[in-house]
N, CA, C and O atoms as a printed pandas DataFrame, in Angstrom:
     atom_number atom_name residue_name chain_id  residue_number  x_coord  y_coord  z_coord
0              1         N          UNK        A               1  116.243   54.809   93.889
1              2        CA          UNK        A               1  117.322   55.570   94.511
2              3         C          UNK        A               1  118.193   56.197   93.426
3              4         O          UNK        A               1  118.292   55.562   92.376
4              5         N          UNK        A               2  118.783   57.259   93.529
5              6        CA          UNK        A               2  119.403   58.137   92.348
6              7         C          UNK        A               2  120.910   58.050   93.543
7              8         O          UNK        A               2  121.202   58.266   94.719
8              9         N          UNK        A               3  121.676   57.448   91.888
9             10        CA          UNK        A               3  122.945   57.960   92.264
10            11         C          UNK        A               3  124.076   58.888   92.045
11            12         O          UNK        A               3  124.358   58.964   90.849
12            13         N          UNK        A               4  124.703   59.508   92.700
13            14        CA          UNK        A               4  125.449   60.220   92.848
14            15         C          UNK        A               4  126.670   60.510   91.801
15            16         O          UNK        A               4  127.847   60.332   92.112
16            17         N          UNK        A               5  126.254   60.968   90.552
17            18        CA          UNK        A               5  127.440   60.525   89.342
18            19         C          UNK        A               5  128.105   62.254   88.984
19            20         O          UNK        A               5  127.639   63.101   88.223
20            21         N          UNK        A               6  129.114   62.304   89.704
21            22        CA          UNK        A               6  130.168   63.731   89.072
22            23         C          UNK        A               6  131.261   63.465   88.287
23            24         O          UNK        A               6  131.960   62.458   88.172
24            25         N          UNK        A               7  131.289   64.722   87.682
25            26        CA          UNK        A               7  132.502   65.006   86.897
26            27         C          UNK        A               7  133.725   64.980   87.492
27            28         O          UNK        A               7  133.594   65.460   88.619
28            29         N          UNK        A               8  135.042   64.600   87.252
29            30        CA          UNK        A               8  136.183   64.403   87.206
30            31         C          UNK        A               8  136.850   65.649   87.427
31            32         O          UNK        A               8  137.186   65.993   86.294
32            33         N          UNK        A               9  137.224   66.500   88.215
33            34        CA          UNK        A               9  137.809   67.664   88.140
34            35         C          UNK        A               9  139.515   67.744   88.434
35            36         O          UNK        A               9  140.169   67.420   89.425
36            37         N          UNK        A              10  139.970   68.401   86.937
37            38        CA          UNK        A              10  141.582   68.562   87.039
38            39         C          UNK        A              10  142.422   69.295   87.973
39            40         O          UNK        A              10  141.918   70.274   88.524
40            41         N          UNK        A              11  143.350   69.048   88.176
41            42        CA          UNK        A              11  144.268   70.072   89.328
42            43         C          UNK        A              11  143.702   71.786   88.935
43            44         O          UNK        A              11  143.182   72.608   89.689
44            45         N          UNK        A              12  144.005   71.881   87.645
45            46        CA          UNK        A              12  143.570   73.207   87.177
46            47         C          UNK        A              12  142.352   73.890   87.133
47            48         O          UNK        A              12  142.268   75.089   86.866
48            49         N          UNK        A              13  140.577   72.527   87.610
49            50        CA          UNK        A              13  139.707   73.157   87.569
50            51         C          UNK        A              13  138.977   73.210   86.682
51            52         O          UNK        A              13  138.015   73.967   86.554
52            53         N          UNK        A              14  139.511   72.081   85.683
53            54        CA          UNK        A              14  138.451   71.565   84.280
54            55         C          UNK        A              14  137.629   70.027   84.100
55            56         O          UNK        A              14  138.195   69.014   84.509
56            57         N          UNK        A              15  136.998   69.989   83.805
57            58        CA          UNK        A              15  136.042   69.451   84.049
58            59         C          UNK        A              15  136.207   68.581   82.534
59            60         O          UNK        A              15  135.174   68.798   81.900
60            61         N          UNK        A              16  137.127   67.694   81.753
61            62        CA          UNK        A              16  137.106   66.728   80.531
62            63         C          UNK        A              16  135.877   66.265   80.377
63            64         O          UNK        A              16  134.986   66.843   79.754
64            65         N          UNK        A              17  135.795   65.307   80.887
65            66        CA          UNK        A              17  134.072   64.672   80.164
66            67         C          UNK        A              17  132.985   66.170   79.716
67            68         O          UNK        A              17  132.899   66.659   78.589
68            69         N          UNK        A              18  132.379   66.566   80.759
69            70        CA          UNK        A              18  131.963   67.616   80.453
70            71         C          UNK        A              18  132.088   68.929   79.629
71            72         O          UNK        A              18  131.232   69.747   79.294
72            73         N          UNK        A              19  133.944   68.847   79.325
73            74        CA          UNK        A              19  133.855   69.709   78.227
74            75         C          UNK        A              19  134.067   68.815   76.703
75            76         O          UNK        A              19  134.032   69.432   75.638
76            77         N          UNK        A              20  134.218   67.780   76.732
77            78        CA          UNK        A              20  134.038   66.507   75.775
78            79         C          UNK        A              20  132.791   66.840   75.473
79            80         O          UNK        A              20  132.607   67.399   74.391
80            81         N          UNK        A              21  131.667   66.578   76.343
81            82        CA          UNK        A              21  129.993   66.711   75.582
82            83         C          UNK        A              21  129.750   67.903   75.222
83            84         O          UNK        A              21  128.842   68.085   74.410
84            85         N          UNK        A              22  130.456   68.947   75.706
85            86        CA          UNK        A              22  129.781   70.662   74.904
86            87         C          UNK        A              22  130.217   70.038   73.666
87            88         O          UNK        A              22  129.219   70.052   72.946
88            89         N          UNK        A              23  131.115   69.535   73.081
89            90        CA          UNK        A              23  131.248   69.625   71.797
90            91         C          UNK        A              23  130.929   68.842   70.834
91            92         O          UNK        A              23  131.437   68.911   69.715
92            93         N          UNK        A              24  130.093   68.056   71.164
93            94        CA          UNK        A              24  129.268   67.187   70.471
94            95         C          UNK        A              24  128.209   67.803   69.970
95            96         O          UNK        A              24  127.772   68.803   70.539
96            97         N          UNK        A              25  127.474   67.186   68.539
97            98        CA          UNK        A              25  126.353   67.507   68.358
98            99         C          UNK        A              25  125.215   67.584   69.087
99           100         O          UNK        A              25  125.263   66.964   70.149
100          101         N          UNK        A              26  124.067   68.232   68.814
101          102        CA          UNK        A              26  122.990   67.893   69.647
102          103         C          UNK        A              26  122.753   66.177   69.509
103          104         O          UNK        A              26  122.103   65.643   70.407
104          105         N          UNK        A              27  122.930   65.891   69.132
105          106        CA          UNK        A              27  122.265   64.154   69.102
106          107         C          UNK        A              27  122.890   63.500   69.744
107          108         O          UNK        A              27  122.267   62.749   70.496
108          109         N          UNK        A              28  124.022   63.464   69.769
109          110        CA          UNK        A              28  124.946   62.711   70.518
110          111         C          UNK        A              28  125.028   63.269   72.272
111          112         O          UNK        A              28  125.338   62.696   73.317
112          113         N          UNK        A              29  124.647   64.450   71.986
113          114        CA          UNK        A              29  124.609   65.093   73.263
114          115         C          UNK        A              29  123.930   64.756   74.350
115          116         O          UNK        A              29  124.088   64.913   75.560
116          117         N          UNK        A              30  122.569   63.899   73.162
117          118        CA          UNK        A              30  121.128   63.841   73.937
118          119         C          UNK        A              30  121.068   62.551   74.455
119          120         O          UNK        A              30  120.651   62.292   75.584
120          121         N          UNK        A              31  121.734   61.230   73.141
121          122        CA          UNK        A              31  122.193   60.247   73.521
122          123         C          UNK        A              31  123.152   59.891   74.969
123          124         O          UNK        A              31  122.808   59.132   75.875
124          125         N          UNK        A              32  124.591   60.771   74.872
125          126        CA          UNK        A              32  125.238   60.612   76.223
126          127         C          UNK        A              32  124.476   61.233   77.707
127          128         O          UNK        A              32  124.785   60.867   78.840
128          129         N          UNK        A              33  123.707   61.975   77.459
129          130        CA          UNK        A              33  122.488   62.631   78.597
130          131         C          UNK        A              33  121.790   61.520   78.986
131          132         O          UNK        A              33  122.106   61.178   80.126
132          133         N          UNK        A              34  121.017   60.872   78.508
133          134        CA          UNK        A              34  120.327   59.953   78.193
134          135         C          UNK        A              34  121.244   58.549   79.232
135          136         O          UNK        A              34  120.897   58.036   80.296
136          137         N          UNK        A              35  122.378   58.305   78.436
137          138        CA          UNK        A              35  123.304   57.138   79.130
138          139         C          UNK        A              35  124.016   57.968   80.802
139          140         O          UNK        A              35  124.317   57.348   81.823
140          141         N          UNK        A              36  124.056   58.589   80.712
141          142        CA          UNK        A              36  124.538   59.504   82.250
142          143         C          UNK        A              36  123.245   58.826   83.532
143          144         O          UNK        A              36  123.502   58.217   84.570
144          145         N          UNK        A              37  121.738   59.245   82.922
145          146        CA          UNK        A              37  120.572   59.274   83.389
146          147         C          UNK        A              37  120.763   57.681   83.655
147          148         O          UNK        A              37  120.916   57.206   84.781
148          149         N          UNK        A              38  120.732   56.964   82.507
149          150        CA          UNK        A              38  120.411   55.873   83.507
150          151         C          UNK        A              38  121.747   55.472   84.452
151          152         O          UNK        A              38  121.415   54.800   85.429
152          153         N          UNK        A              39  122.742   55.662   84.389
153          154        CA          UNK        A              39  123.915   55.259   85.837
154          155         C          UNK        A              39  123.561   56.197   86.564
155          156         O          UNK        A              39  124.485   56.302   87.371
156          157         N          UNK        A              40  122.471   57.292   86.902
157          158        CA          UNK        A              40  122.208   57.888   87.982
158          159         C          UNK        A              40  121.105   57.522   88.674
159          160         O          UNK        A              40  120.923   57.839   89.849
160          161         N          UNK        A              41  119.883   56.465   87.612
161          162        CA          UNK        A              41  119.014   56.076   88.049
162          163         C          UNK        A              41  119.192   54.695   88.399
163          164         O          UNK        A              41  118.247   54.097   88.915
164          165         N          UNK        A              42  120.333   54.085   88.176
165          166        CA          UNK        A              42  120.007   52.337   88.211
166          167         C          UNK        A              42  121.600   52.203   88.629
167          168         O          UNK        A              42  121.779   51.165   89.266
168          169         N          UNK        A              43  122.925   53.056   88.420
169          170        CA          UNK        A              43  124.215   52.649   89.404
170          171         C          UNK        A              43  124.678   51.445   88.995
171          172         O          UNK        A              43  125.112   51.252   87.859
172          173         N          UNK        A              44  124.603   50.459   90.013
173          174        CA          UNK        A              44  125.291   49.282   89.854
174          175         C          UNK        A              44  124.150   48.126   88.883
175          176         O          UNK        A              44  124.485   47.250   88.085
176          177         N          UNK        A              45  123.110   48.431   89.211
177          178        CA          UNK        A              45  122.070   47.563   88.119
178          179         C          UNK        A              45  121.935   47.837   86.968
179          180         O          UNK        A              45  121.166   47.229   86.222
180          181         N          UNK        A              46  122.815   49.007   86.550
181          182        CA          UNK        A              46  123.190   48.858   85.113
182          183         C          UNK        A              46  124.051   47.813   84.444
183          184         O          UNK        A              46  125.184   47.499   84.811
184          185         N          UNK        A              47  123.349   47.282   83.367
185          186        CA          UNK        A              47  124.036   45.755   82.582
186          187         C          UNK        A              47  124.742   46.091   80.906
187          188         O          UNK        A              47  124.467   47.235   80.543
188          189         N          UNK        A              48  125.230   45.622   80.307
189          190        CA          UNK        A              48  125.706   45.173   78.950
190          191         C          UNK        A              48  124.322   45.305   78.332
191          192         O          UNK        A              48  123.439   44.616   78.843
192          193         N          UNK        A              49  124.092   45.872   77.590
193          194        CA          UNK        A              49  125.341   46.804   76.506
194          195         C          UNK        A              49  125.569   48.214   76.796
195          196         O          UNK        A              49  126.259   48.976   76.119
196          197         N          UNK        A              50  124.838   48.536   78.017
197          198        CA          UNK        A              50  125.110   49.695   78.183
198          199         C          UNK        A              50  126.625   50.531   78.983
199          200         O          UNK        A              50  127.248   51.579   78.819
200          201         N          UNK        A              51  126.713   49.002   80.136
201          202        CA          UNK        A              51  128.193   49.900   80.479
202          203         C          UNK        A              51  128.991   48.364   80.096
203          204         O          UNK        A              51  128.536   47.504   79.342
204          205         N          UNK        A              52  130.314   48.307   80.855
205          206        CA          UNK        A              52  131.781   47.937   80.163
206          207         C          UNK        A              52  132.240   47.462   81.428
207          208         O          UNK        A              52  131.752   48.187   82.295
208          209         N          UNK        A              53  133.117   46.376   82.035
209          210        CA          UNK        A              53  133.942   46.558   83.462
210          211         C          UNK        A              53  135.066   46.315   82.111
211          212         O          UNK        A              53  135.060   45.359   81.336
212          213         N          UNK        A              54  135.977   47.457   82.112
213          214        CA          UNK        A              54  137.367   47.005   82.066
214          215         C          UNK        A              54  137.939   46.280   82.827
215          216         O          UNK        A              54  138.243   45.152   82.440
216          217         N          UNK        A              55  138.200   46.631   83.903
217          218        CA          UNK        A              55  139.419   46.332   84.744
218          219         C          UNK        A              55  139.020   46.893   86.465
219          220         O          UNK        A              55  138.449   47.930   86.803
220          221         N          UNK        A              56  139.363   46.186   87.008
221          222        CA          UNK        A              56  139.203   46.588   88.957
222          223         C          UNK        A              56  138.742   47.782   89.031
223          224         O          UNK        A              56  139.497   48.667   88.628
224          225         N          UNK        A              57  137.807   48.059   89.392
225          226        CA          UNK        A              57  137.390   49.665   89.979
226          227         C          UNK        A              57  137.211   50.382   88.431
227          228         O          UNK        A              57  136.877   51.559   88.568
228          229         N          UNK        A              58  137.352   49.965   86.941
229          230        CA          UNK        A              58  136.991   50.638   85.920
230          231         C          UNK        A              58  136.142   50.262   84.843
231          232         O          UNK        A              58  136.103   49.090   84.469
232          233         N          UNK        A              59  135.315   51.343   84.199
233          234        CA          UNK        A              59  133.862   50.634   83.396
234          235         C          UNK        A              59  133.950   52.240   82.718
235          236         O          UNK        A              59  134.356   53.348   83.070
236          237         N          UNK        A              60  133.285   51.594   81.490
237          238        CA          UNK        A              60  133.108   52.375   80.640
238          239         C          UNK        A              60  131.253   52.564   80.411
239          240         O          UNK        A              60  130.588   51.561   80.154
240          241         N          UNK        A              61  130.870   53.357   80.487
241          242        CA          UNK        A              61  129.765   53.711   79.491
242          243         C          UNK        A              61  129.683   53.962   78.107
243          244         O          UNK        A              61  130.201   54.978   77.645
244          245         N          UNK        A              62  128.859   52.835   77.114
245          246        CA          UNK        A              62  128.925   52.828   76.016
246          247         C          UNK        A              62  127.578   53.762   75.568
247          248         O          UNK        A              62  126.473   53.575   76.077
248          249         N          UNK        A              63  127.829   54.749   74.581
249          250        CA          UNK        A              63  126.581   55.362   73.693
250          251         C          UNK        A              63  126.661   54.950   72.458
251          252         O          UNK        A              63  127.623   55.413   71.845
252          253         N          UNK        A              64  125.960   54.216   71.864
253          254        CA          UNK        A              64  125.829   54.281   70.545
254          255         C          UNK        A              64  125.735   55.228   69.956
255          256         O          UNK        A              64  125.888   56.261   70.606
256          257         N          UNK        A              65  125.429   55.367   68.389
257          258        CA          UNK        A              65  124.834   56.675   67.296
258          259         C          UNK        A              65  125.511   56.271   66.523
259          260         O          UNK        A              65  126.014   55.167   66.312
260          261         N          UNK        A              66  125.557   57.762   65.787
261          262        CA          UNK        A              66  126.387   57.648   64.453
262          263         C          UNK        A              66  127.853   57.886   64.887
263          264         O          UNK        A              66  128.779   57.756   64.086
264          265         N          UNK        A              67  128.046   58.259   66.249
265          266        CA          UNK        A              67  129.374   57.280   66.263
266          267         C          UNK        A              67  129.549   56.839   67.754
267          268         O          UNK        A              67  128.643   57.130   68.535
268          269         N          UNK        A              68  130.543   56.222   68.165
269          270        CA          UNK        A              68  130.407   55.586   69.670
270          271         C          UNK        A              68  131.410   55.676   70.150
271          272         O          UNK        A              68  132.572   55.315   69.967
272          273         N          UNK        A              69  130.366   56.659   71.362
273          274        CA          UNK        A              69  131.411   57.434   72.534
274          275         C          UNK        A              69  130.956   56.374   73.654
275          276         O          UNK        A              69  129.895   55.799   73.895
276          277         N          UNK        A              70  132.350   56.376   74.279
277          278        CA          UNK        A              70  132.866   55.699   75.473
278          279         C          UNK        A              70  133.808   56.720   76.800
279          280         O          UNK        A              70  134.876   57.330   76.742
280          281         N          UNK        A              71  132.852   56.528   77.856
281          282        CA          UNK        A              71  133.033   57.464   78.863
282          283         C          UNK        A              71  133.674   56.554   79.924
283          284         O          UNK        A              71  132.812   55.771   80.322
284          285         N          UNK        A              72  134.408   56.429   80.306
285          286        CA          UNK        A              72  135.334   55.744   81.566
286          287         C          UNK        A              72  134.933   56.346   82.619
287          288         O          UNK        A              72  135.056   57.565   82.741
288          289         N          UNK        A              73  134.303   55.450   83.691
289          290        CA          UNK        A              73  133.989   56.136   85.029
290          291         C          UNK        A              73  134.817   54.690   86.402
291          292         O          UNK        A              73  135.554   53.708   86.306
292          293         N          UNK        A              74  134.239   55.272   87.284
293          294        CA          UNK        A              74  134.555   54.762   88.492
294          295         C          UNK        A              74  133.680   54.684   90.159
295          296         O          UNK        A              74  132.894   55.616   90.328
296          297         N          UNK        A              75  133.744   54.058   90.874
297          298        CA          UNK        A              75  133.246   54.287   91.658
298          299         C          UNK        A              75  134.446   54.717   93.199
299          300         O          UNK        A              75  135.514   54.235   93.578
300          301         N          UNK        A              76  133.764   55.576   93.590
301          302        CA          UNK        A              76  134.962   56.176   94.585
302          303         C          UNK        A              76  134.028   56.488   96.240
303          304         O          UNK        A              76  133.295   57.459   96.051
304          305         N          UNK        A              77  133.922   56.111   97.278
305          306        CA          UNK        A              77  133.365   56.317   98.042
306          307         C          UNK        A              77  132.078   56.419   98.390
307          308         O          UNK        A              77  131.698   57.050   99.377
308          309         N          UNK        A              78  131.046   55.565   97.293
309          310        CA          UNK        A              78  129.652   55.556   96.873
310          311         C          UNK        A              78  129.431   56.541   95.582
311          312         O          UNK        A              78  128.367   56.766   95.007
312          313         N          UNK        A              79  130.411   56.938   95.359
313          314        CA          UNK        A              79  130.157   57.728   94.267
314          315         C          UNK        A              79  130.821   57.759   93.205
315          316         O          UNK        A              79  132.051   57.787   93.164
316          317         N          UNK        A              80  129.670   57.755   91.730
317          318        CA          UNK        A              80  130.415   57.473   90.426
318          319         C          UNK        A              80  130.976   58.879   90.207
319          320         O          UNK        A              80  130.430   59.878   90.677
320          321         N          UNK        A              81  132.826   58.931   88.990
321          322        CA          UNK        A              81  133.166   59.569   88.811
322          323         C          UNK        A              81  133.367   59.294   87.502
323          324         O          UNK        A              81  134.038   58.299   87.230
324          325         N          UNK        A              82  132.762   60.216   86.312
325          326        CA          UNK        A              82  133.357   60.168   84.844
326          327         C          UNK        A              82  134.461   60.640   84.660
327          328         O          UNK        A              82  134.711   61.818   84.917
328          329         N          UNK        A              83  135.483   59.652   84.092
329          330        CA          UNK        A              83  136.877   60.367   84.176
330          331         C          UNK        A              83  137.228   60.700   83.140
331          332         O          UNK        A              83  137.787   61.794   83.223
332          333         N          UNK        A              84  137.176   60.065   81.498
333          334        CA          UNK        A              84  137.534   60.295   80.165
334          335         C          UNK        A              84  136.519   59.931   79.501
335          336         O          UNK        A              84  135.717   59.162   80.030
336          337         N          UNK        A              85  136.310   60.414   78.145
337          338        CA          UNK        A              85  135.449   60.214   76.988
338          339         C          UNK        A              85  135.854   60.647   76.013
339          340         O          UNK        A              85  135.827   61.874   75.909
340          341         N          UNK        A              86  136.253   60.055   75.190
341          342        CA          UNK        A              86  136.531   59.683   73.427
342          343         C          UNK        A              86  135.925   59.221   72.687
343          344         O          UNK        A              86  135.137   58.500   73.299
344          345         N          UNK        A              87  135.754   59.153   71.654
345          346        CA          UNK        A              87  134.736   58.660   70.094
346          347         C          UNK        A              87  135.647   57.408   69.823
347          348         O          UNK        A              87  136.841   57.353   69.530
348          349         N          UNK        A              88  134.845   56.559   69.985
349          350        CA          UNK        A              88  135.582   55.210   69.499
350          351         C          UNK        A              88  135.817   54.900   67.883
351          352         O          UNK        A              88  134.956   55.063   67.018
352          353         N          UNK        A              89  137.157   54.421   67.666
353          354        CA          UNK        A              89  137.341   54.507   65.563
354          355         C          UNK        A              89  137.619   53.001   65.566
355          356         O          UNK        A              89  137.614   52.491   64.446
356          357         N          UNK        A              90  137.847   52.238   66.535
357          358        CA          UNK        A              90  138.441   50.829   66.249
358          359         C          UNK        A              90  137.409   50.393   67.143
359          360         O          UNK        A              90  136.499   51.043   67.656
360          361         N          UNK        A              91  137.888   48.447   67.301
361          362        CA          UNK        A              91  137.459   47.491   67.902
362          363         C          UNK        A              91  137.829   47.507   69.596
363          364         O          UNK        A              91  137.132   47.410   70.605
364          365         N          UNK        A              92  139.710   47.730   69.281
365          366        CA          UNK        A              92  140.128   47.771   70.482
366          367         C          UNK        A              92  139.993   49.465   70.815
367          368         O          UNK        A              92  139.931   50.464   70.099
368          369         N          UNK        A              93  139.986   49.252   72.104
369          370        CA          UNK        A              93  140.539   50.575   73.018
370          371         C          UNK        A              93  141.742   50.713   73.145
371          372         O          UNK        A              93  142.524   49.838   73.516
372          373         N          UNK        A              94  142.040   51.996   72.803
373          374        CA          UNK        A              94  143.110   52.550   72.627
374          375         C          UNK        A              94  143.983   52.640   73.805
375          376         O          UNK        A              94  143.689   53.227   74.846
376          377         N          UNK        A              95  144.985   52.070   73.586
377          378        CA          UNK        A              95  145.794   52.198   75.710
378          379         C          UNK        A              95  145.791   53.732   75.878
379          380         O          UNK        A              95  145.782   54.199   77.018
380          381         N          UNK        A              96  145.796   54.388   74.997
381          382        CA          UNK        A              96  146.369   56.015   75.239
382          383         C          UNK        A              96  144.837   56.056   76.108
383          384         O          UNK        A              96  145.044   56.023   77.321
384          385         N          UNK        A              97  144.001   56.092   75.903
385          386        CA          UNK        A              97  142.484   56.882   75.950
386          387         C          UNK        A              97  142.450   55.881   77.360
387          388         O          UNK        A              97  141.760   56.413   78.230
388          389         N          UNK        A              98  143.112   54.378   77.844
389          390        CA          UNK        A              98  142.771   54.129   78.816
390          391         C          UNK        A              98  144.066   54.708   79.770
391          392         O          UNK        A              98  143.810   55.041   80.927
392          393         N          UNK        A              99  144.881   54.774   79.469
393          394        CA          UNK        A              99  146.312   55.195   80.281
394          395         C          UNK        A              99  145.280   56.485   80.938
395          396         O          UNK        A              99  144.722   56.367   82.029
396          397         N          UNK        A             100  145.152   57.733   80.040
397          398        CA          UNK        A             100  144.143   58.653   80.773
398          399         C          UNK        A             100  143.309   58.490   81.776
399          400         O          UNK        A             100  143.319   58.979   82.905
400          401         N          UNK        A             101  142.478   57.650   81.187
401          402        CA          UNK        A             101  141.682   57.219   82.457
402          403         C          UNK        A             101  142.124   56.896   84.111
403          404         O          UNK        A             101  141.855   57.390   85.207
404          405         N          UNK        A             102  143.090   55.593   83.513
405          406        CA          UNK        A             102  143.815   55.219   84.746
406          407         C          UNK        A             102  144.473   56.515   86.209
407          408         O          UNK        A             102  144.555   56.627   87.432
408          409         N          UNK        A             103  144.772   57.197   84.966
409          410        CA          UNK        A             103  145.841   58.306   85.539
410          411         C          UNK        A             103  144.611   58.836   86.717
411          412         O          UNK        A             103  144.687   58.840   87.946
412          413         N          UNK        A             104  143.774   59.155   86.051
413          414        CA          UNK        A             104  142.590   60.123   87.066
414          415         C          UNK        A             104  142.062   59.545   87.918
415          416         O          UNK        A             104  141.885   60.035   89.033
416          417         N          UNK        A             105  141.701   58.395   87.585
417          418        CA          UNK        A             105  141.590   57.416   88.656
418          419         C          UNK        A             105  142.227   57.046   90.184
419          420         O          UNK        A             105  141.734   56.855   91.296
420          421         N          UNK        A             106  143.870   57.054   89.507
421          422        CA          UNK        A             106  144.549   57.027   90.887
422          423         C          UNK        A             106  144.455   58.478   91.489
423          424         O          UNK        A             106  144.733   58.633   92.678
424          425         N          UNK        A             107  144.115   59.431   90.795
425          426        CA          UNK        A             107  144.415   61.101   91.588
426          427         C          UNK        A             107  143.086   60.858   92.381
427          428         O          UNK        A             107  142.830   61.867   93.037
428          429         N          UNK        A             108  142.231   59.957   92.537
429          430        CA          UNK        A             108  140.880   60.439   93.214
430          431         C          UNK        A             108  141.099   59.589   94.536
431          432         O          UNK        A             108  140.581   59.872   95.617
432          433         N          UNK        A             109  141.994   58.438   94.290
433          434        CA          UNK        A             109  142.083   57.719   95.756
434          435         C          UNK        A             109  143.140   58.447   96.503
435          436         O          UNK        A             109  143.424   58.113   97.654
């Protein structure tokens, strides 16, 4: 069964995650393509190390490479929503990069 995974769209009609990956290299590009594919092919039977539960209703998708991007999604009415993605430089997550998240999160309920 394939699931249902969209982009996050702003009051204004932009699309963050998605304009986050135009600007990646091809490799990394192919890598986060790659990690998208499987939460569209496997959803909730996706396990560690590939995604993250932060917190109630929030999970991150981890990509490795030469560097490691982390995509914050959600599930909203059967359907996943990517809300933020940043290049990880530390151990911890940054509250700023999750405050974002959060924020979009509540605009979808």
């Amino acid at each position: 069964m394939a699931w249902k995974v969209l982009f996050f769209q702003t009051a204004r009609g932009e699309y963050p995650v998605k304009e986050f990956i135009e600007k990646q290299d091809r490799n990394t590009v192919a890598k986060i393509n790659l990690s998208i594919r499987l939460l569209i092919d496997y959803g909730p039977f996706l396990k560690p190390p590939d995604i993250k539960k932060l917190q109630n209703k929030l999970y991150e998708l981890r990509i490795q490479g030469k560097s490691s991007v982390r995509i914050f999604y959600t599930i909203a009415a059967g359907k996943y929503y990517l809300l933020h993605a940043f290049i990880k430089k530390s151990q911890k997550t940054p509250p700023k990069e999750l405050k974002v998240a959060l924020d979009r999160m509540r605009k979808l309920v």
